[in-house]
Structures are given as C-alpha cells and as structure tokens.
VEXDREN-2710 file (C-alpha; in Angstrom, 1 decimal):
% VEXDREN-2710
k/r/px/py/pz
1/UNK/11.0/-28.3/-2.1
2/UNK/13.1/-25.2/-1.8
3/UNK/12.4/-22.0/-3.5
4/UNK/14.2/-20.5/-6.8
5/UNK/17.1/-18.9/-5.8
6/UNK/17.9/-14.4/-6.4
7/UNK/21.7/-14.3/-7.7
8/UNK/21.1/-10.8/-8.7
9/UNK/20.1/-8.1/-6.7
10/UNK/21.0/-5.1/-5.1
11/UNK/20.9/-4.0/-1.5
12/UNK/19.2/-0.7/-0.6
13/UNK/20.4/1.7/1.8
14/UNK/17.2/0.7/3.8
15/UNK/18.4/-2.8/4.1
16/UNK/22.0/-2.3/4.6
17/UNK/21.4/0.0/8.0
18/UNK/18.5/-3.1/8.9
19/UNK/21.1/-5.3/8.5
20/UNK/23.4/-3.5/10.5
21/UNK/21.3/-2.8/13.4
22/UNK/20.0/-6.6/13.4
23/UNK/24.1/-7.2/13.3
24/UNK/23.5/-9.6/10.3
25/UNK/26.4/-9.8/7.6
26/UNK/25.8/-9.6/3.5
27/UNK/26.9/-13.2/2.9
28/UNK/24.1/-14.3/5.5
29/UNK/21.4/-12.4/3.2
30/UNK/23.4/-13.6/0.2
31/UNK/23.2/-17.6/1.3
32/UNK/19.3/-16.8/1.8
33/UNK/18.9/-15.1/-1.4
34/UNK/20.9/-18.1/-3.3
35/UNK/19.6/-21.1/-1.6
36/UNK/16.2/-20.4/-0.1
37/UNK/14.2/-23.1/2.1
38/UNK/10.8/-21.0/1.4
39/UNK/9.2/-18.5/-0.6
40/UNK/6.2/-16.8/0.7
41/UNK/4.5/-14.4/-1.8
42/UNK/3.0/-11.3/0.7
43/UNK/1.6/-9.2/-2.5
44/UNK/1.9/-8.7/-6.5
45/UNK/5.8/-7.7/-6.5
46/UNK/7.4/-8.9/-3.0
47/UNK/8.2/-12.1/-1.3
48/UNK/10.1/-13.0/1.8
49/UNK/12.6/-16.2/1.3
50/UNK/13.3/-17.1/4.3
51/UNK/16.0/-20.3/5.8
52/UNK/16.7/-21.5/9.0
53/UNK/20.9/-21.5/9.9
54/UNK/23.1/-23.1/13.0
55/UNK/25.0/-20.2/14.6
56/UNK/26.6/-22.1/17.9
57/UNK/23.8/-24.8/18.8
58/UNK/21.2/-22.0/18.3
59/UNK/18.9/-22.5/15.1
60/UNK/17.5/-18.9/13.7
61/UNK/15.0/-18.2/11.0
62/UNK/16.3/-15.6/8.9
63/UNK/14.0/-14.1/6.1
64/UNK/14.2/-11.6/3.4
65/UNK/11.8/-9.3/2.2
66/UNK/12.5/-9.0/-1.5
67/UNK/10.9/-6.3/-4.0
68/UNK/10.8/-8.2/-7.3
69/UNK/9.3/-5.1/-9.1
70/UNK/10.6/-2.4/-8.0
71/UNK/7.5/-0.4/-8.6
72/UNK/5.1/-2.9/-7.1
73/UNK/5.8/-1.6/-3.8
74/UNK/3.7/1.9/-4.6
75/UNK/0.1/2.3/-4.4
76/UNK/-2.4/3.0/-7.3
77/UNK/-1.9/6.7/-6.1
78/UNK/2.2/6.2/-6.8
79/UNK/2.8/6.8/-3.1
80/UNK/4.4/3.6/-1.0
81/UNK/2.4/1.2/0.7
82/UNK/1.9/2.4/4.5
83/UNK/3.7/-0.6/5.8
84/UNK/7.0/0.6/3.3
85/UNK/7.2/3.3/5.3
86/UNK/7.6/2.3/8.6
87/UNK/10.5/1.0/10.2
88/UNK/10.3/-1.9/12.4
89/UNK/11.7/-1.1/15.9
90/UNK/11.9/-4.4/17.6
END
C-alpha cells in the first residue's frame, strides 16, 4: 500500500544545493512527494518517502526526508537536532 502523497511543500535552500550536488531534478522529488511507494516515520515531525524509478535499465531508490513540522526538527533546548546539522558527504 503506498503512502499519502505531499502536494504542497516547499523546498529549502538546503535541499535544493543536495539536489544539485546529487544531480537530481525537482520533478524527480516532486513524483516522490506525489506518489510515494513508502513512508517511514524517523521521529515526531519527519519522515522519509521514499520510491524506486527506471533511469536506463538501472533501478534507484530515491527518498525524501521531509519536515512535516517545521519546528519538530529542534531540540527541547530550541537548537537543531545534531544530525540537522550535518551535511552528508557521500
């Protein structure tokens, strides 16, 4: 059973250089976003939906780290989450 789909969102500048260094284009993360093939649920406020996609005869997983609140992703202190703050080099 697929997950709901996100038709509303907004990317931040955070995801849009990700995206771009990861060479992935908008409507990639939009098709994700709008027609899911799993949700996982990570913490109170963020999931990943996640799909797999044909690009040549090469299947990928593509996922997407969504903030539902956008305040969820602080700590009871107000400062992010340690893993918010890092940037994934691989």
């Amino acid at each position: 059973m697929a997950a709901d789909p996100i038709r509303d969102y907004v990317l931040t500048n955070h995801a849009a250089i990700e995206m771009g260094r990861r060479r992935l284009q908008e409507k990639d993360v939009d098709a994700v976003l709008r027609n899911p093939g799993q949700r996982l649920d990570v913490r109170p406020g963020r999931v990943i939906l996640q799909s797999k996609y044909l690009e040549g005869s090469t299947e990928y997983l593509l996922r997407v780290f969504v903030d539902i609140d956008p305040h969820a992703c602080r700590s009871g202190d107000g400062l992010p989450y340690e893993q918010d703050c890092q940037i994934l080099e691989e």
